[in-house]
N, C-alpha and C positions, 0 to 999 in steps of 0.2 A: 504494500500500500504506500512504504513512504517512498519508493522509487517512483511509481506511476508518479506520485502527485510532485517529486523533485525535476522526473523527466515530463510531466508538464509546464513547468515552470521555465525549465530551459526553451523546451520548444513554444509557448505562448506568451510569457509573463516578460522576463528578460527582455530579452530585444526587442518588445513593444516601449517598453518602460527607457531604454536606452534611444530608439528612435525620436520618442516625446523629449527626454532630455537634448537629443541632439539640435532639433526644430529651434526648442526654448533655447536654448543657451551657445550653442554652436552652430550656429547654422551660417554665419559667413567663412566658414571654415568647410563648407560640403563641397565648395568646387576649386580648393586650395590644389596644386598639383602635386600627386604622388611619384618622385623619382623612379623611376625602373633604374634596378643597379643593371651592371653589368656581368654582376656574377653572383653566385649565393656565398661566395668569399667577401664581396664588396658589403653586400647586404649586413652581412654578420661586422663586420667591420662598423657600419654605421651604427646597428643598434647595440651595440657592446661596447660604443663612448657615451652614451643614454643610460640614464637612473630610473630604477622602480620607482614609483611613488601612488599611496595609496588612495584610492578615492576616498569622500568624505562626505559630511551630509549633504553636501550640494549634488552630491550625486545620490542619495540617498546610498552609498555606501557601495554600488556597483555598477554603474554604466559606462557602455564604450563609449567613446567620443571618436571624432572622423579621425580616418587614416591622413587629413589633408591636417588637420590640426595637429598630429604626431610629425609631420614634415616640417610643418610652420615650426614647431619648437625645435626642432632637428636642425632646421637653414638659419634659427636663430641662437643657435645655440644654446638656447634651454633641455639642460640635462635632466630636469624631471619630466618625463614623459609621460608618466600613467604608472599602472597595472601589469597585471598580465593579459586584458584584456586590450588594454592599446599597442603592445608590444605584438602579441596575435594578429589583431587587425592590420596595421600596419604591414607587417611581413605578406600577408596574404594578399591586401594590396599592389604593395610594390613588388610582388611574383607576378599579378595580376598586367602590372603595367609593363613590367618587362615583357611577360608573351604576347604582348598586345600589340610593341614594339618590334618582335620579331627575335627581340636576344635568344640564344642557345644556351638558357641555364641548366649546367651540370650538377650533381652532387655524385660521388664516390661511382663516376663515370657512366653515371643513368643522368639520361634525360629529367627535366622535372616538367611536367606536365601540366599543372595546378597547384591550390594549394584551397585549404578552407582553414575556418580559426573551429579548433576543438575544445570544445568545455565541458571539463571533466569535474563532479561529486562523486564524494567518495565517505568512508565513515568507518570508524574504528583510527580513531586521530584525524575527526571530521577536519574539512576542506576541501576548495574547489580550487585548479586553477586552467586557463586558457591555454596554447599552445596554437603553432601553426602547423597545420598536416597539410605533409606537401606529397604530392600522387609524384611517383617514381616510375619510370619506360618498365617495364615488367611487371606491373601490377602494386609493386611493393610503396609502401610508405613511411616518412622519415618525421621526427617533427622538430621543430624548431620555435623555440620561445625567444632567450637573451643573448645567442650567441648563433655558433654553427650546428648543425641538426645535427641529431644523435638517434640511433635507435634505429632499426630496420623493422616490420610489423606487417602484417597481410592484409589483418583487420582496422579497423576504426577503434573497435572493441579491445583489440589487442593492445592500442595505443594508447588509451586510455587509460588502460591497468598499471601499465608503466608506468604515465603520470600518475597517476594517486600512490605508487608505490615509491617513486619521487624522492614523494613529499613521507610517506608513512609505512612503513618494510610490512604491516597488518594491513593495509586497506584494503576494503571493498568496494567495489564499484558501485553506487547507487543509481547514477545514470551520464551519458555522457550524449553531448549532442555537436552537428557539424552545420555549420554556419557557411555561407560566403562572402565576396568581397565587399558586398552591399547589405552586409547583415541579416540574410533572409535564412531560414533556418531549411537546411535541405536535407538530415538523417536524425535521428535519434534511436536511441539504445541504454 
């Protein structure tokens, strides 16, 4: 029961609640432009001089903010960026803008295909956090939060496990859901 109602929350509650913040409060930041790196070495580069920083009440304590507002702070060098939820977005982003671009981003000599922002609950050393799953040329996928990806995985599900285990060597997965680059909720589990 409390998965159902945690992976309802991911898929209906969340990113409604973050959309509305983003309208209010961000919204000359929706058409800010997102760099395409050049490489997923470039990428990890940019977001690894970037600092955590937690949301607050003004966020009511979790909403994304645009990937175009994680750039603005990045060109201006403001090192607090967000979460793990603006670190996800962003990366997914500017995966987004580079294949869009045309770049040939590799990782460990696979193609990368895509990428979505995954958010994972978990319990038994309760906790959530965001990550970027990036689809890899043979099916596989790698995920990448504050640095360079780690992790090889089949499933979503798989990746998932990993993240809550992360953070906690006991967790269990309660639910985890897969988003894209415009926040729209495309799997859960």
């Amino acid at each position: 029961m409390l998965s159902a109602f945690i992976r309802f929350g991911l898929k209906h509650i969340i990113w409604r609640w973050s959309r509305v913040y983003r309208w209010a409060c961000e919204d000359c930041y929706r058409d800010y432009p997102v760099q395409a790196p050049e490489s997923i070495e470039a990428l990890a580069r940019t977001i690894e001089g970037c600092e955590w920083t937690a949301d607050g009440i003004r966020q009511i304590w979790d909403a994304w903010s645009y990937p175009g507002l994680v750039q603005w702070r990045i060109d201006h060098q403001v090192k607090e960026i967000g979460d793990c939820d603006e670190f996800a977005g962003y990366v997914v982003a500017a995966i987004h803008e580079a294949l869009a671009a045309g770049h040939d981003l590799r990782w460990g000599g696979q193609q990368v295909l895509g990428a979505h922002v995954l958010t994972t609950v978990w319990r038994r050393g309760w906790g959530g956090h965001a990550v970027a799953l990036l689809e890899l040329a043979g099916g596989e996928l790698t995920c990448m939060d504050y640095g360079l990806p780690w992790g090889r995985f089949k499933t979503p599900a798989d990746a998932a496990l990993q993240v809550a285990r992360n953070y906690s060597a006991q967790a269990e997965v309660l639910a985890w859901a897969l988003y894209d680059s415009e926040l729209r909720p495309v799997k859960a589990g």
